[in-house]
C-alpha positions as CSV (number, residue, x, y, z in Angstrom):
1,X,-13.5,13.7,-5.9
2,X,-14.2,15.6,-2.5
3,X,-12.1,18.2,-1.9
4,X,-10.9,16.2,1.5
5,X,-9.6,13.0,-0.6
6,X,-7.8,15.5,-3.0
7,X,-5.8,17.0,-0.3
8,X,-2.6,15.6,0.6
9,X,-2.6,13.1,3.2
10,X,-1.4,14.8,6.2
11,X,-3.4,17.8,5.8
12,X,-6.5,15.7,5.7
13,X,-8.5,15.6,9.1
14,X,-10.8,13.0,10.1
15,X,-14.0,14.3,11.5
16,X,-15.3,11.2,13.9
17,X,-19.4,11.1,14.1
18,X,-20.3,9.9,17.7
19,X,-23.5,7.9,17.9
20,X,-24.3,7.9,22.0
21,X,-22.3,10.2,23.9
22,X,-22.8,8.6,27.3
23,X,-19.8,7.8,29.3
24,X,-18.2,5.4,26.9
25,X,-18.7,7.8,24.9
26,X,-17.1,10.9,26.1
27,X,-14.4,8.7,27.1
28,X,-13.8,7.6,23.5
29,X,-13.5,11.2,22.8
30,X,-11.1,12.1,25.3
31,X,-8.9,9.4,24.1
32,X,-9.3,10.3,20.5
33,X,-8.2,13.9,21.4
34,X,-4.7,13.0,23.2
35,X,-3.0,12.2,20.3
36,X,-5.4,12.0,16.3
37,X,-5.8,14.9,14.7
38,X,-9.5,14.7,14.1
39,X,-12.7,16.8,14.4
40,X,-15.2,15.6,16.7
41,X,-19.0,15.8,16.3
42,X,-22.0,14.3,18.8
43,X,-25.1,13.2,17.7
44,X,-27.6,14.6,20.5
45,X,-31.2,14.6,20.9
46,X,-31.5,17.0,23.8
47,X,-30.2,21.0,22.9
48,X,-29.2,21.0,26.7
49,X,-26.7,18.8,26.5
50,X,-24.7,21.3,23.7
51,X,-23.1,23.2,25.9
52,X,-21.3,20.5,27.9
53,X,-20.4,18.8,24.6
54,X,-18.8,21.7,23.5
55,X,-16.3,22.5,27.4
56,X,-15.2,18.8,25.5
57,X,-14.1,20.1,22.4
58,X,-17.2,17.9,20.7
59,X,-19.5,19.5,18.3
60,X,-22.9,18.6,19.2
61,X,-25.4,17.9,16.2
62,X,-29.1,17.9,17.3
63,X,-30.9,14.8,15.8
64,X,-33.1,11.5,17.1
65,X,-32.7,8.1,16.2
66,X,-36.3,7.5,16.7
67,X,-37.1,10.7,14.0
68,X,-35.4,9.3,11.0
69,X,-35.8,12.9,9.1
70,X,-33.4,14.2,11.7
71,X,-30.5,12.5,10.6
72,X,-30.2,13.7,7.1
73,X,-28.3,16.2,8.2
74,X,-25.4,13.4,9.1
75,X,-25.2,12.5,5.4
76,X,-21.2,12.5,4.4
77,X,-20.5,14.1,7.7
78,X,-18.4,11.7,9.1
79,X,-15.2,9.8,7.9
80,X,-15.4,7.5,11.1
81,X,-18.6,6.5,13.1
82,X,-18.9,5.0,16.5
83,X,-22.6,3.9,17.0
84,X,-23.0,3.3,20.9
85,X,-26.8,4.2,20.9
86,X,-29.0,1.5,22.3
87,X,-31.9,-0.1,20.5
88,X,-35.5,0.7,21.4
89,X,-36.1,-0.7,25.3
90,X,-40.1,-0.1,24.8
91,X,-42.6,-2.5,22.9
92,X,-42.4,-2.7,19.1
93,X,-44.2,-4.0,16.4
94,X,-41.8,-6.6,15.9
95,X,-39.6,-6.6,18.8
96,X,-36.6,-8.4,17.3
97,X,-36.0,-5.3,15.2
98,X,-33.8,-2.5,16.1
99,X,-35.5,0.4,13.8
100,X,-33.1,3.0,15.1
101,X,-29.6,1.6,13.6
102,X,-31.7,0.4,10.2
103,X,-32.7,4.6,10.6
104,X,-28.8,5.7,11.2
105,X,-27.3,3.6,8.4
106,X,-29.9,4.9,5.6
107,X,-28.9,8.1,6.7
108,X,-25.6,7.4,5.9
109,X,-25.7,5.3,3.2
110,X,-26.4,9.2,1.5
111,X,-23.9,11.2,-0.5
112,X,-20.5,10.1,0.7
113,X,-20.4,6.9,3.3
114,X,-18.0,7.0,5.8
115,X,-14.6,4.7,5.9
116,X,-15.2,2.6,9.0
117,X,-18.3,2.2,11.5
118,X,-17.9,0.7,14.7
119,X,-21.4,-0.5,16.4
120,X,-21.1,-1.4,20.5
121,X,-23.3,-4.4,20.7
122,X,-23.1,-6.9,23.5
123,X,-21.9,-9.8,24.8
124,X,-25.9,-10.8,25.5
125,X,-26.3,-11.9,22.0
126,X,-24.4,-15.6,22.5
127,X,-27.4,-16.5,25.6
128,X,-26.6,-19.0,27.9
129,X,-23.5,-21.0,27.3
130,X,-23.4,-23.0,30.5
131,X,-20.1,-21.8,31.4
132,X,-18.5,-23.2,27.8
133,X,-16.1,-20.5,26.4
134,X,-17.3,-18.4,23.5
135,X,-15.5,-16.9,20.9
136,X,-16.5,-14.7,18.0
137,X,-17.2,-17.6,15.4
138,X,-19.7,-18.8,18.1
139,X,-23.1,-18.5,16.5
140,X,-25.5,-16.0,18.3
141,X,-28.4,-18.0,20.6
142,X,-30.3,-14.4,22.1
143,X,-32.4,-15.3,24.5
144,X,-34.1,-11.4,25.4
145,X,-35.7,-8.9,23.5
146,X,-32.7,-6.5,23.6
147,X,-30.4,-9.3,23.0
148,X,-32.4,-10.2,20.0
149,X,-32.6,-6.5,18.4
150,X,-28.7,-6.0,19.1
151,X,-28.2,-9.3,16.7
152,X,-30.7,-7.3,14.2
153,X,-28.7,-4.1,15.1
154,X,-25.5,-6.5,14.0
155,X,-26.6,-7.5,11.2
156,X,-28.0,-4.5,9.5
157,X,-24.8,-3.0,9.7
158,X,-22.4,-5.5,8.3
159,X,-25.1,-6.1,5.7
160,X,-25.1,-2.0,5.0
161,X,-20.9,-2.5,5.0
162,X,-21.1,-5.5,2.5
163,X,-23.4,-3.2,0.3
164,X,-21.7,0.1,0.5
165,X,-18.1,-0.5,0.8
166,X,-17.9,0.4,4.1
167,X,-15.7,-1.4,6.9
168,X,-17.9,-2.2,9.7
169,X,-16.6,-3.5,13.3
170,X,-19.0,-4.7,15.8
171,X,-17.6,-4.7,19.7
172,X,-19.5,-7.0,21.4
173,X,-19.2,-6.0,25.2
174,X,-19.8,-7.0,29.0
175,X,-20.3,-5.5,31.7
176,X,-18.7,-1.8,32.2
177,X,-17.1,-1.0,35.2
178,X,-15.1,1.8,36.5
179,X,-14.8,3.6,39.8
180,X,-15.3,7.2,38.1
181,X,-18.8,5.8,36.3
182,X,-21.9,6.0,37.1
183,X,-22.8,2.6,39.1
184,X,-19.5,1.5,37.8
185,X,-18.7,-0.7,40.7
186,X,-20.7,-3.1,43.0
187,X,-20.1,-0.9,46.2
188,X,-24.0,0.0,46.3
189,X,-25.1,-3.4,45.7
190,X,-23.2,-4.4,48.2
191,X,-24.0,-1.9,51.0
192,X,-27.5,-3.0,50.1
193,X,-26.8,-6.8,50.8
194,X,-28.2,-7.9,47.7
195,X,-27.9,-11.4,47.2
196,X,-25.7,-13.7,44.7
197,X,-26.1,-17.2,44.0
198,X,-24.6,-20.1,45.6
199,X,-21.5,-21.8,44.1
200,X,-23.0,-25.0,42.6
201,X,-25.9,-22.3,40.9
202,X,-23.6,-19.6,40.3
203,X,-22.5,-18.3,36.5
204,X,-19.6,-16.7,35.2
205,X,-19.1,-13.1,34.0
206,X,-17.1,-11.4,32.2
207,X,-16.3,-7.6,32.3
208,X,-14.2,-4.4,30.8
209,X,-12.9,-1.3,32.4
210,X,-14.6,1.5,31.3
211,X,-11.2,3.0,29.5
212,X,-10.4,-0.3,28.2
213,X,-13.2,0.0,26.1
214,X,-13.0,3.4,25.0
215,X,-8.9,2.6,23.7
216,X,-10.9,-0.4,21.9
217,X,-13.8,2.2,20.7
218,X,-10.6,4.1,19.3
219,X,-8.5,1.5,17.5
220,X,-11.5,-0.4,16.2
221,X,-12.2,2.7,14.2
222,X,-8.5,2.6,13.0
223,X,-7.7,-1.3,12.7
224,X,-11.2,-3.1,12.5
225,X,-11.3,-5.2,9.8
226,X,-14.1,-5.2,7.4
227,X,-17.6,-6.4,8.7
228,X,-15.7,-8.0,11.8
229,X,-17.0,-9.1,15.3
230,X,-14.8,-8.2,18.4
231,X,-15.5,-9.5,21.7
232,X,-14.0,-6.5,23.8
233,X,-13.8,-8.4,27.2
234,X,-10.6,-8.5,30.2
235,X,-8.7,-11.7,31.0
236,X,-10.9,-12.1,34.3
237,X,-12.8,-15.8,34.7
238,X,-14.6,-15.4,37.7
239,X,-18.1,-16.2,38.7
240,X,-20.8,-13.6,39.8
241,X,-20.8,-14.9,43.5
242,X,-16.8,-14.7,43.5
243,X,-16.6,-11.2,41.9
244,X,-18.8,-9.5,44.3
245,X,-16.6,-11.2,47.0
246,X,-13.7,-9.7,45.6
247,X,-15.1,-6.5,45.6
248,X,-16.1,-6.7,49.3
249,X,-12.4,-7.7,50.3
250,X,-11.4,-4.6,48.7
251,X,-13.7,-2.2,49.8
252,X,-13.8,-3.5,53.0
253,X,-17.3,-4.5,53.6
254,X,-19.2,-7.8,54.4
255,X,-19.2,-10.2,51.9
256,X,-22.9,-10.6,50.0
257,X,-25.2,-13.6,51.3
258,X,-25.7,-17.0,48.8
259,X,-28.9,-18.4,48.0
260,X,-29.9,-20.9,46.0
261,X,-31.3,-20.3,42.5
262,X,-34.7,-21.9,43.8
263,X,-35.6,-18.9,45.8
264,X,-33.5,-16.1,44.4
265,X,-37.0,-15.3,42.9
266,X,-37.9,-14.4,46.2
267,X,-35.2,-11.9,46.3
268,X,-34.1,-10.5,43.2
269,X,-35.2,-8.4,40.2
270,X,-36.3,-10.0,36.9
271,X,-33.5,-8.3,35.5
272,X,-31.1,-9.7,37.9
273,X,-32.2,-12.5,37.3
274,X,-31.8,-12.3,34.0
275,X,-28.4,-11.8,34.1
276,X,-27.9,-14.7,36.3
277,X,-29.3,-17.2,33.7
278,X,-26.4,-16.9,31.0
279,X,-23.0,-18.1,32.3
280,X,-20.5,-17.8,29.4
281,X,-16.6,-17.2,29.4
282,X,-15.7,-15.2,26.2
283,X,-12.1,-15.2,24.5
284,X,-10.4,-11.9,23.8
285,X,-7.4,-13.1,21.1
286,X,-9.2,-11.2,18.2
287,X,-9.5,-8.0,20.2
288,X,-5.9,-8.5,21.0
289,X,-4.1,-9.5,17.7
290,X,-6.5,-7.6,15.2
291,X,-7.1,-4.0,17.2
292,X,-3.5,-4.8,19.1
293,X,-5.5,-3.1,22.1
294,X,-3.3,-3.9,25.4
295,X,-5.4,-3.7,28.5
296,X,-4.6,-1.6,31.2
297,X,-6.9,-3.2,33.5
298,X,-6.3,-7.2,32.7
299,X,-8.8,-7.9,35.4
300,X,-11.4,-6.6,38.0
301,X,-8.5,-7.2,40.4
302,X,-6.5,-4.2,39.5
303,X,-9.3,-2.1,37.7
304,X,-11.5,-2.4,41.0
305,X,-8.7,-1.0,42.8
């Protein structure tokens, strides 16, 4: 027995592994440090992100998903894990693949696994849905490279879970917004008058604040149940068109043009319109009555603002 699991329970301290330290990230960790009593650690590949890691009361541990020799080092780190890396964005051999979590759960699987692991996947791995509503049980239907090697990703780690003993949650997320992020709101698109479809071509969303998901991040870790999928996703049902009208009215700024989906070609990015092929509205009740998460932000409407 390790010396932690022979220790009484309340002088035992959980050390969290974080897996992609972005925004959700660091968010995650500010959350888990308001009120857990828990160690947290930062898988990083760059040295000069140490130092801010560390003003955040995160240890940083240097390592690469993409060099699987560099995460022996996270063998029985960790008691909780939250995997937020990506998978690969480049070619592969076999693009449906997602080497880099197959990497990270090896890794793991040495000396003594962890209790829980929580992979952020997305909401891209049910395709196009025609507007139909979606719920976990829904079966997968990728229809992208990325969306493809996030189903791998998916299953590579409930299948590691099954194998080991481990309680894997997978968070299958939306879009992230917030007004403190990044390109966390459609302000910039919208000063730059990009388009949207019109209403009869036009596909539904769906969305989560950027703290909604890091409280999820948190009590998924906590309350997931064993090799479970959790659509992490707000209460809002509104179409592309309509939510970057919304945001206008709030910000104050002309509404975007419409065109028809016959000539957004002419106007939009491939990955634009990638995003406007799917149309799918996805039920939260799991992420409700299994991680008991209660959003702050039930919709665009009041996280916008």
């Amino acid at each position: 027995m390790s010396l932690l699991g022979a220790l009484p329970a309340r002088f035992r301290r959980e050390r969290v592994l974080i897996i992609g330290c972005g925004d959700v990230g660091q968010r995650t960790a500010r959350v888990l440090g308001q009120g857990r009593r828990v160690r947290l650690l930062a898988l990083t590949s760059s040295s000069l992100r140490a130092p801010g890691l560390r003003a955040q009361g995160i240890t940083p541990l240097l390592g690469n998903l993409d060099e699987p020799r560099s995460l022996q080092r996270l063998a029985g780190l960790a008691t909780r894990v939250l995997h937020l890396a990506p998978p690969p964005s480049g070619e592969l051999a076999d693009w449906r693949l997602d080497p880099r979590t197959r990497a990270l759960t090896r890794a793991l699987a040495q000396r003594c696994a962890p209790r829980a692991v929580v992979y952020g996947s997305t909401t891209g791995v049910y395709g196009d849905r025609q507007g139909q509503w979606v719920s976990e049980s829904t079966l997968a239907h990728p229809l992208t490279p990325r969306a493809w090697r996030r189903v791998d990703a998916e299953a590579a780690v409930h299948s590691w879970g099954r194998a080991s003993g481990v309680r894997t949650t997978v968070l299958r997320i939306p879009g992230i917004y917030a007004p403190d992020r990044e390109g966390g709101t459609p302000r910039e698109r919208l000063l730059r008058g990009t388009p949207v479809l019109q209403a009869e071509d036009d596909v539904y969303t769906n969305h989560i604040h950027a703290d909604d998901l890091a409280r999820a991040c948190v009590l998924a870790l906590w309350r997931g149940r064993p090799q479970r999928n959790v659509n992490v996703v707000d209460d809002t049902q509104l179409k592309m068109g309509d939510y970057f009208d919304l945001a206008a009215d709030l910000y104050g700024l002309p509404r975007p043009p419409r065109v028809p989906r016959v000539s957004a070609g002419e106007q939009l990015s491939l990955m634009l319109l990638s995003f406007m092929s799917e149309s799918r509205r996805l039920t939260n009740s799991r992420m409700k009555d299994e991680l008991r998460l209660v959003l702050r932000y039930p919709t665009v409407n009041e996280g916008l603002r």
